[in-house]
C-alpha positions as CSV (number, residue, x, y, z in Angstrom):
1,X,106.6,130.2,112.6
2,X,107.8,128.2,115.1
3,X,107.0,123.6,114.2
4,X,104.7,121.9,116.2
5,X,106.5,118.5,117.3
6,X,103.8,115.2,117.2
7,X,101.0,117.5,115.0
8,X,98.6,115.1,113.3
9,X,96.8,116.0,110.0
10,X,93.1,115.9,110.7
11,X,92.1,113.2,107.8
12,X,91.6,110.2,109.4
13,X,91.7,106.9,107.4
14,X,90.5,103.7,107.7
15,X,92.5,100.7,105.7
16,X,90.5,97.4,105.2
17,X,92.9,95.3,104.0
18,X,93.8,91.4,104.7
19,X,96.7,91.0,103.1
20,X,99.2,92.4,106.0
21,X,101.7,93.2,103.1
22,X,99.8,95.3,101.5
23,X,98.0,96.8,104.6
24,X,101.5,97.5,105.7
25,X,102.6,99.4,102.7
26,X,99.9,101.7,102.3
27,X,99.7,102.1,106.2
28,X,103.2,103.1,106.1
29,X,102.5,105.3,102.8
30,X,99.8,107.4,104.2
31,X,101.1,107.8,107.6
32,X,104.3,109.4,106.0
33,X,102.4,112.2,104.6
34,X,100.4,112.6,108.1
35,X,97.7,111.3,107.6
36,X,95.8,109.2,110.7
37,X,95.6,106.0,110.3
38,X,93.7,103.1,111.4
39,X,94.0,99.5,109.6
40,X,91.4,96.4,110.1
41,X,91.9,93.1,108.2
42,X,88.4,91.1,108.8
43,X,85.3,92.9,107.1
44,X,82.8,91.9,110.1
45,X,84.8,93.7,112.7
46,X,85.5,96.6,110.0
47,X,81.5,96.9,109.7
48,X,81.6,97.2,113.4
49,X,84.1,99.8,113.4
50,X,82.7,101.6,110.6
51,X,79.1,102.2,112.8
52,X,81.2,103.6,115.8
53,X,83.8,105.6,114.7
54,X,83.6,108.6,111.7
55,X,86.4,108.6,109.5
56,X,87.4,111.0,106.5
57,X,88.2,108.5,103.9
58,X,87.9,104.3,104.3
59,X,90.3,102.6,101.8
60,X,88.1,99.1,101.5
61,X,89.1,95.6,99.8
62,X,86.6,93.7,98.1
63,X,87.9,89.9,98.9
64,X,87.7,90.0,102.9
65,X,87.1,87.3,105.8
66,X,83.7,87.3,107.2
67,X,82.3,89.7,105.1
68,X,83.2,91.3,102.0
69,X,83.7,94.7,100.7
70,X,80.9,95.0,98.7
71,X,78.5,93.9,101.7
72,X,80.4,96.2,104.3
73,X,80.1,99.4,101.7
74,X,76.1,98.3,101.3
75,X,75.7,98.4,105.1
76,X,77.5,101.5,105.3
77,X,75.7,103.6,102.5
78,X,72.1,102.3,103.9
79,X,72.7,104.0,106.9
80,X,73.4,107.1,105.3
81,X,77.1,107.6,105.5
82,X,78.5,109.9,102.8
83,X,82.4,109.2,103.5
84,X,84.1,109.0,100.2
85,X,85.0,104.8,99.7
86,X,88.1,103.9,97.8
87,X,88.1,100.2,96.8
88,X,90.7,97.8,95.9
89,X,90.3,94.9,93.7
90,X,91.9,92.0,92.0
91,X,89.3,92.2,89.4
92,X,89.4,94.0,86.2
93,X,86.3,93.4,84.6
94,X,84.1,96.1,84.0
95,X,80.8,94.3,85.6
96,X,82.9,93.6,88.9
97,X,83.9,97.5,88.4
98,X,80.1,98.5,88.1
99,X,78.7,96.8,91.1
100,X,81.2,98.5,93.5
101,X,80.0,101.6,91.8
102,X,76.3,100.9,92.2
103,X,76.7,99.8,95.9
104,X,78.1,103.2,96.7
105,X,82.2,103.4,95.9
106,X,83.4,106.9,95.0
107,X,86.6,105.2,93.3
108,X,88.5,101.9,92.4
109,X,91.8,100.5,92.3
110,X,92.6,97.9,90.7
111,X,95.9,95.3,92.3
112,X,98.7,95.5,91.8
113,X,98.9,99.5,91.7
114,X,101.8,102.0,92.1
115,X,101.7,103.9,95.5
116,X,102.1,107.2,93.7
117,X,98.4,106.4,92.2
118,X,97.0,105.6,95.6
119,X,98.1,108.7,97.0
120,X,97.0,110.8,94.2
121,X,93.6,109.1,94.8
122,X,93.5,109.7,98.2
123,X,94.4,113.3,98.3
124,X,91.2,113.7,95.3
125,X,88.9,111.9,97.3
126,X,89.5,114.1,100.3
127,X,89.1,117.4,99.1
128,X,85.5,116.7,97.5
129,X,83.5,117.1,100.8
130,X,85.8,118.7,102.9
131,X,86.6,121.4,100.4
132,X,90.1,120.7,101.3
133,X,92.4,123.6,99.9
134,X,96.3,123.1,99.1
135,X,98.9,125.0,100.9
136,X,97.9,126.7,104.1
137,X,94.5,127.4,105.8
138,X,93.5,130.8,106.8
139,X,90.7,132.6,108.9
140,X,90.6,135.8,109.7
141,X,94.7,136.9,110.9
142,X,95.9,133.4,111.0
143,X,97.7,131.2,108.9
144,X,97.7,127.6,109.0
145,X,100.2,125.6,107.1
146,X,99.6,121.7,107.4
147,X,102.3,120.5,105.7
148,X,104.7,122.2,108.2
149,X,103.1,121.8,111.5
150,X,103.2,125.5,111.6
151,X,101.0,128.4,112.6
152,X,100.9,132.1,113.0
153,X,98.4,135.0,114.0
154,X,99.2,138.6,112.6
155,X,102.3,137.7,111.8
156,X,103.7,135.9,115.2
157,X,104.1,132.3,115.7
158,X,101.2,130.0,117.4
159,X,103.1,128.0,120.3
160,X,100.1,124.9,119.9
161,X,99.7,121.5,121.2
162,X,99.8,118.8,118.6
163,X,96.0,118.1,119.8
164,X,95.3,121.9,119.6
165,X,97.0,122.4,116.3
166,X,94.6,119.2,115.3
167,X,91.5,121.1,116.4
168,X,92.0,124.2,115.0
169,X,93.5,122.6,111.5
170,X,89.6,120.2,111.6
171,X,87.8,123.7,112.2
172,X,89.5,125.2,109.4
173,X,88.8,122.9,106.7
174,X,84.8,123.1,108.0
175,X,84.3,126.4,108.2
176,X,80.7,127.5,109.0
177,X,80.0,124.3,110.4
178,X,78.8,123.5,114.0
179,X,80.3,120.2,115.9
180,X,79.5,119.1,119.2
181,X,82.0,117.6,121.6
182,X,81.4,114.0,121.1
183,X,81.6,114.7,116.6
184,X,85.2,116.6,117.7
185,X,86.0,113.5,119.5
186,X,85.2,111.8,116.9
187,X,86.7,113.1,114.2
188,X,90.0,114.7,116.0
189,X,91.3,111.9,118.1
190,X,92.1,108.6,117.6
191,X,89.2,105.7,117.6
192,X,90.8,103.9,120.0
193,X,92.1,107.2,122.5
194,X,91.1,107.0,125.9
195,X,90.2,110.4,125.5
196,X,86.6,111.9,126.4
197,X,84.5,115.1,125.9
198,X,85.9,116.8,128.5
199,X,89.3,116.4,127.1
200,X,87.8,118.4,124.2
201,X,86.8,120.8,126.0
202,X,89.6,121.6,127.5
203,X,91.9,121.9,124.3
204,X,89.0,124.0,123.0
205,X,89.6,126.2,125.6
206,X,93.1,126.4,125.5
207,X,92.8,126.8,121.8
208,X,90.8,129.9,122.4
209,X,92.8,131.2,124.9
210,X,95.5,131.5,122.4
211,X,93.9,132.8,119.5
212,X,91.4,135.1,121.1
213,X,91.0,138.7,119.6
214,X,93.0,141.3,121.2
215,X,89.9,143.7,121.0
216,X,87.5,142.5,123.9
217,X,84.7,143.7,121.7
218,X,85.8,141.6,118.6
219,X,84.0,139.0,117.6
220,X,85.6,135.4,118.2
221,X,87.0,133.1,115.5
222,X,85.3,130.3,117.3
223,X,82.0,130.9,118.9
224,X,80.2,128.8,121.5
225,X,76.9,127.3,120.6
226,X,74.7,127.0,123.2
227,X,73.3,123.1,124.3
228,X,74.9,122.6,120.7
229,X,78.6,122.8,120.0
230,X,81.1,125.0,118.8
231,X,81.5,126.8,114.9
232,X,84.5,128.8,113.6
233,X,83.1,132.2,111.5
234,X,86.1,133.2,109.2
């Protein structure tokens, strides 16, 4: 299986963090185990960021300018958003543990902590909704292996683009599961990419092209849902 230079992992992270050394750190952590991420240090602009962009795991501080942790998870729960919340904390008391519970955190660390624990966390936190699996992904005839930017169909190596190998890793890990244009957008590129539906489109259908069934009569790994989206049936 031949590597995919540039390939992104689909988990895309958001670090609210005003301490820059920090920020920096686990910034520099997460992105060297490909992971996408995306850091904020002010918790008004990070509420603002957090109603227009969709993010697989948001790594939050309690203590930030502007607004804090607590009143940024709050805002974010109340508008339904199930996105598992990792917060960080100073604090060590239990009560200061409980309200971040309460207002909607799915776990806590508390500062200082060793990187190793962070990551751990992380790589927890994102398999509960996304049903994430280790080792490789498969559907069907192909084989996906994340951790090596490498692919193959019966056997023979996928030549993908880094943005095609991100789109077919996303689809992978939610199977069943139909996304329109603007949630790939969304979820596959960058928050601040210049891209736009159509640029989705047209990896999708490069993407398909490549991994099509030979048999004209087979049914497709990824099927077209009309005035909806698209869905891959393993």
């Amino acid at each position: 299986m031949a590597a995919i230079p540039g390939a992104h992992f689909v988990a895309k992270i958001l670090v609210v963090e005003d301490n820059e050394e920090l920020s920096r750190m686990v910034s520099k952590l997460l992105t060297f185990e490909h992971y996408q991420v995306e850091t904020i240090d002010n918790g008004r602009v990070a509420m603002h960021q957090l109603r227009l962009s969709s993010y697989d795991l948001v790594i939050l501080d309690w203590e930030l300018p502007e607004c804090t942790g607590i009143e940024i998870l709050k805002d974010f729960r109340a508008r339904g958003a199930t996105t598992p919340v990792l917060m960080l904390t100073g604090q060590r008391e239990l009560d200061h543990k409980e309200a971040g519970f309460d207002a909607g955190a799915d776990d806590y660390l508390t500062k200082p902590f060793h990187m190793k624990e962070l990551s751990m966390r992380v790589k927890a936190l994102l398999r509960r909704p996304a049903a994430l699996v280790q080792g490789t992904l498969t559907a069907r005839d192909i084989v996906l292996d994340p951790s090596t930017f490498t692919a193959n169909q019966a056997g023979k190596s996928l030549e993908l683009l880094p943005k095609e190998f991100a789109l077919l890793e996303f689809l992978l890990r939610h199977p069943n599961s139909v996304f329109s244009l603007e949630a790939l957008l969304s979820r596959v590129w960058e928050s601040d990419s210049t891209a736009t539906a159509e640029a989705v489109r047209s990896t999708m259908k490069r993407l398909r092209k490549k991994i099509e069934p030979e048999d004209e009569n087979a049914k497709p790994l990824i099927r077209t849902v009309h005035g909806v989206g698209f869905i891959l049936e393993p």
